[in-house]
Every structure is written in structure tokens, then in C-alpha cells.
C-alpha positions in Angstrom: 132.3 191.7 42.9 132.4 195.2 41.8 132.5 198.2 44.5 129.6 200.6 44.7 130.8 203.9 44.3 129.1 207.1 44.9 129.9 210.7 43.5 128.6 213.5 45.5 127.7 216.6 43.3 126.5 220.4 43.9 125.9 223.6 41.8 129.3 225.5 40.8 129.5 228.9 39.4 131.6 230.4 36.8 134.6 232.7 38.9 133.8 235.6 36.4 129.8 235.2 35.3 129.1 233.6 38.3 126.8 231.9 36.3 125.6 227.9 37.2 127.8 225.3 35.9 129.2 221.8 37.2 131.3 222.6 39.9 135.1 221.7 39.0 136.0 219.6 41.9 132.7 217.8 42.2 133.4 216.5 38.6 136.6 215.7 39.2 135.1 213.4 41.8 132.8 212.2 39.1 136.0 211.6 36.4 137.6 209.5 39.3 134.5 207.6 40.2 133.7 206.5 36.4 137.6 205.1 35.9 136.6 203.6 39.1 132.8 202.0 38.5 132.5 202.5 34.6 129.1 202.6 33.7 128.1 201.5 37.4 128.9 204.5 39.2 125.8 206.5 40.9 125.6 210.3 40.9 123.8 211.8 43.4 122.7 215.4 44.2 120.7 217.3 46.9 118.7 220.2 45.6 116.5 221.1 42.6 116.2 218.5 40.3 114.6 221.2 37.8 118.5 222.8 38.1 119.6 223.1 34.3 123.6 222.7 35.5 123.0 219.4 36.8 122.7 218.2 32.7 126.7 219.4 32.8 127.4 216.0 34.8 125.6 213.7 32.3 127.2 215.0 29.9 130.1 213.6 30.8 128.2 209.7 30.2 126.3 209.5 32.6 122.8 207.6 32.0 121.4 208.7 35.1 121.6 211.0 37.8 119.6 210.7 41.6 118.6 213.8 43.2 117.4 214.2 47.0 114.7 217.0 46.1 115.8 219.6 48.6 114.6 223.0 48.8 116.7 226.1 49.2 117.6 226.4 52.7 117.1 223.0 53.7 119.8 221.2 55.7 121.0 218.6 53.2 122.9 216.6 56.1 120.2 214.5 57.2 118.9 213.1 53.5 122.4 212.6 52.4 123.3 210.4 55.7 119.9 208.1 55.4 120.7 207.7 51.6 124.5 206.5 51.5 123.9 204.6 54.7 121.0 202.4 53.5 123.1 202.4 49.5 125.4 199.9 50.5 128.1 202.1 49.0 131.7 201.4 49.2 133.6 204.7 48.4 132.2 207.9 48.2 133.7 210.8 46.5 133.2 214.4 46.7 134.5 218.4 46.2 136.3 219.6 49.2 134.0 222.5 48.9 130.8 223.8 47.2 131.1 227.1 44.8 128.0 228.1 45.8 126.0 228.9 48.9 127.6 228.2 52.3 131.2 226.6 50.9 132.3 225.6 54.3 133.9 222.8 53.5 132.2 221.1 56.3 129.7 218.5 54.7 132.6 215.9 54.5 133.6 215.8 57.9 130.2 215.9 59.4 129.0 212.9 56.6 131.8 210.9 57.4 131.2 211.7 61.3 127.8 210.7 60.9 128.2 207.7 59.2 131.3 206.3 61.1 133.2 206.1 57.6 137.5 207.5 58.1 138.0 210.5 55.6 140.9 210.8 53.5 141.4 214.6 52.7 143.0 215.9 49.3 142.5 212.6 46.7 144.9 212.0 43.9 144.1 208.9 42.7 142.8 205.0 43.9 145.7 202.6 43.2 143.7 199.3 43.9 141.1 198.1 45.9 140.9 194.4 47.2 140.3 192.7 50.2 138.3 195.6 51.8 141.4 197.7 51.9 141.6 200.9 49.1 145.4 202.1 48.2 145.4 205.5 47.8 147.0 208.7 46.8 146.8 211.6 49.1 147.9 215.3 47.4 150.1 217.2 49.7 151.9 220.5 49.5 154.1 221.4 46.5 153.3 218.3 44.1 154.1 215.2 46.9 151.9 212.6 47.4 151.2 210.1 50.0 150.3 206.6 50.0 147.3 205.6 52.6 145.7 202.3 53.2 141.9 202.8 53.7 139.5 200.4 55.2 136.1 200.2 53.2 134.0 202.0 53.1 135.1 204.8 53.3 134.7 209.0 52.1 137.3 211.0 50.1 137.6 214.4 49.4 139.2 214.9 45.6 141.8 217.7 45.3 142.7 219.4 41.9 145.6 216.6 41.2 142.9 214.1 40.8 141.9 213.3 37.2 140.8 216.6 35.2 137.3 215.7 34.1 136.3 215.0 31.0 134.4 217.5 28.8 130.3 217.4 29.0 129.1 216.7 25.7 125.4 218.5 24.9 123.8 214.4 23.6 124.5 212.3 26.5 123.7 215.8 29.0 119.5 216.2 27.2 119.2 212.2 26.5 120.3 211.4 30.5 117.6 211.5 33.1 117.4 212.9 36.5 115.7 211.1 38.8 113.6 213.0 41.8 113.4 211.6 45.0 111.6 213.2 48.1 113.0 213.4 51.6 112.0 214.6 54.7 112.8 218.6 54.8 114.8 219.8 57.9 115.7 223.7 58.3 119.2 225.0 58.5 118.7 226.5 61.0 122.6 227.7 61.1 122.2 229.1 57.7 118.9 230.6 58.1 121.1 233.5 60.7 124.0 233.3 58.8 125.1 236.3 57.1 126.8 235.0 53.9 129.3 237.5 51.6 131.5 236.5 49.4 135.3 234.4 50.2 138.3 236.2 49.6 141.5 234.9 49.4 143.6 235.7 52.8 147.0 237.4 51.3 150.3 235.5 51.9 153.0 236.5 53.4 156.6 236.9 51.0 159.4 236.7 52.3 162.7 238.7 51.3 165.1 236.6 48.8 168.5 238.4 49.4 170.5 235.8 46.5 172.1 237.7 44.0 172.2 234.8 40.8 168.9 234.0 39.1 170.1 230.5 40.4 170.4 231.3 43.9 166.8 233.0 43.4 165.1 229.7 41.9 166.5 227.8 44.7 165.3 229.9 47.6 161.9 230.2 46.1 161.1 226.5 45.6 163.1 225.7 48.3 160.9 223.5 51.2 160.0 225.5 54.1 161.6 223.8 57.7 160.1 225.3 60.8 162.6 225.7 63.8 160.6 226.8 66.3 158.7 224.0 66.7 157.3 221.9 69.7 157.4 218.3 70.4 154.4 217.6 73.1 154.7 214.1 74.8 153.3 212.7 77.9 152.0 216.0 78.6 148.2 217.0 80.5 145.9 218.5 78.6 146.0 221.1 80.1 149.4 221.9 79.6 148.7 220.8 75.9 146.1 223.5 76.3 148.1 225.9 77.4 150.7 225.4 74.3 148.7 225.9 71.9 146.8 229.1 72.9 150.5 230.5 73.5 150.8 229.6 69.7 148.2 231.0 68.6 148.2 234.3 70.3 152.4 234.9 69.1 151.2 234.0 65.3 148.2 236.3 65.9 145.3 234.5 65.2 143.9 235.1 68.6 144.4 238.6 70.4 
């Protein structure tokens, strides 16, 4: 029996045109999902179907792709949750975060929250999947990688060591169809007060390499960072546990 796999997609834009385009995560999420379903993988989308960009992901071979007919402005939480609960899918794939409009990051979390599905964060790649159990590849920090057992079914976010997706060629993206669907409309309310402006990258902080050789330069740069001011917690109240962490947070000055 094959597993039902879903690719969640959105609207990208290019980082210097800002023009619409397929949004480089989401089809990496779609690259991971075809090596995974082949021909059998769904695509799905809430917004405009009338959205040119959308073509961009059937380009890549796609026959089809399902749209949730969502106006701007429209929470897309609700639709999403009644769709992939009554699919019957098995994995679900997705960007960690849109290019365009709110780009939270959030949608995720409060999918697989709604749907009672565990998350895996940062996806590298699906090993195997048999018995109800997914092996899988988690991305972490300076090109590790983690191996996770996964019940089904369950939602992954792709990061950028996933797969690089396949180019969209201009036949398959006119001769595929996108197929409408209408749901019931709910406000955002949250985004309807929102002021939205663009993200900026926060600045990091370098530190001073005192090594003399280009050697001792290299080594100190890639060198892994080991924290020695750490805390173990155990046993503790949560109060205390509380207490800890705001003392954190106020000596690395995130809160003042």
C-alpha cells in the first residue's frame, strides 16, 4: 500500500523583484514528496487559484494541483485542518515559512497542533517508511543530521538540505490543471490589526580570533561552539524553573 503524501504550497517572491514565483522551500517540499509518492503525490494550496505562480509547481510534473479558494485576508488554518484531516494523508510536507504575507512560521505548529499529528522541524530527507514508523533525517546546525523515528502520520517542515527541486518546465506548468475548491471563509482577525513591514535579518555577533597562522584561524572559525555557563534543571518547581529562565533572559538581554 502506498503512503498518501501531501505537499503544502504558498506564493514566494523573488529577494530582488519581489516578483511572484514558487516559493523555494515549498518546492523543495514538493521535490521530496514526488521521490516519495511519484506520480501520486497531491499538491495543495490555499489562496487564488487564478494565481499565475502556482503553474511554477506543475511545472515540475505535476498533473494536478488542489486549491482551497481563499481570499486575501482569510485565515487559511481552518480549511487546511478539515482538508488534511478528512484526506487520509500520511505525511505532510511543507516550507518552514512563507515569502510572502505574514511569514511567521507558525502555520506548522498550529496544523500539526490542530490535527494531533508530532512535527519534525528542519527535514533532510525520508530514509524508509514501513510499519507505520517514517526514518528520518533531521538538519541541524553546521551540516549534522539526526536520525528520528516518526509515528504516521505525521507533518514535516523541509529545510534547505532537503532535495533542491527540480526546474519547472513551461509544458507540463500550461498543460496541468488547477483545481478550485470552495471553503468556508473565516477572517484573520490577527492579521486584519497587524502591521506587517518587511523581515530583516537580526546581525550576529563575531567574535575576536586572536590565532596568528591562517591554520589556527580556520580552526577557531569552524570550530563548534561549547557553552560553559550552562544550567542543568532537575526535580525543580516550576516556579523555580520560572524563575531561571527569566534570569536568563534578562542577562542575554532579550528582556529588560
Amino acid at each position: 500500500m502506498s503512503t498518501q503524501v501531501i505537499s503544502l504550497v504558498s506564493i514566494g517572491a523573488h529577494p530582488t523583484s519581489g516578483r511572484p514565483r514558487r516559493a523555494e522551500q515549498d518546492a523543495r517540499a514538493v521535490e521530496l514528496g514526488l521521490q516519495l509518492a511519484g506520480s501520486d503525490l497531491q499538491v495543495l494550496h490555499a489562496g487564488d487559484v487564478a494565481e499565475p505562480a502556482l503553474r511554477a509547481y506543475l511545472g515540475m510534473g505535476l498533473d494536478e494541483l488542489h486549491v482551497l479558494e481563499n481570499p486575501v485576508g482569510a485565515d487559511a488554518l481552518p480549511a487546511l485542518t478539515d482538508y488534511l484531516r478528512d484526506a487520509g494523508a500520511q505525511v505532510v510536507l511543507t516550507g518552514s515559512q512563507a515569502e510572502t504575507g505574514e511569514g511567521s512560521g507558525m502555520l506548522p505548529f498550529l496544523l500539526a497542533e490542530n490535527l494531533g499529528w508530532p512535527l519534525v522541524v528542519g527535514l533532510a530527507q525520508v530514509e524508509s517508511i514501513d510499519g507505520g514508523v517514517a526514518l528520518v533525517l533531521q538538519a541541524l546546525p553546521r551540516g549534522q543530521r539526526r536520525r528520528l523515528k516518526v509515528r504516521l502520520p505525521f507533518l514535516a517542515t523541509v529545510d534547505n538540505a532537503a532535495p533542491k527541486p527540480r526546474q519547472s518546465a513551461y509544458g507540463p506548468a500550461r498543460r496541468g490543471a488547477l483545481h478550485g475548491e470552495e471553503v468556508e471563509v473565516i477572517d484573520d482577525t490577527l492579521l486584519a490589526v497587524a502591521t506587517l513591514q518587511p523581515a530583516k535579518p537580526r546581525p550576529k555577533r563575531l567574535k575576536v580570533i586572536k590565532a596568528k597562522s591562517g591554520a589556527d584561524r580556520m580552526k577557531a572559525a569552524t570550530a563548534k561552539a561549547s557553552g560553559g555557563g550552562g544550567q542543568v534543571l532537575k526535580g525543580v518547581s516550576a516556579e523555580a524553573g520560572a524563575e531561571a529562565i527569566l534570569k536568563l533572559l534578562v542577562e542575554e538581554g532579550v528582556v529588560r
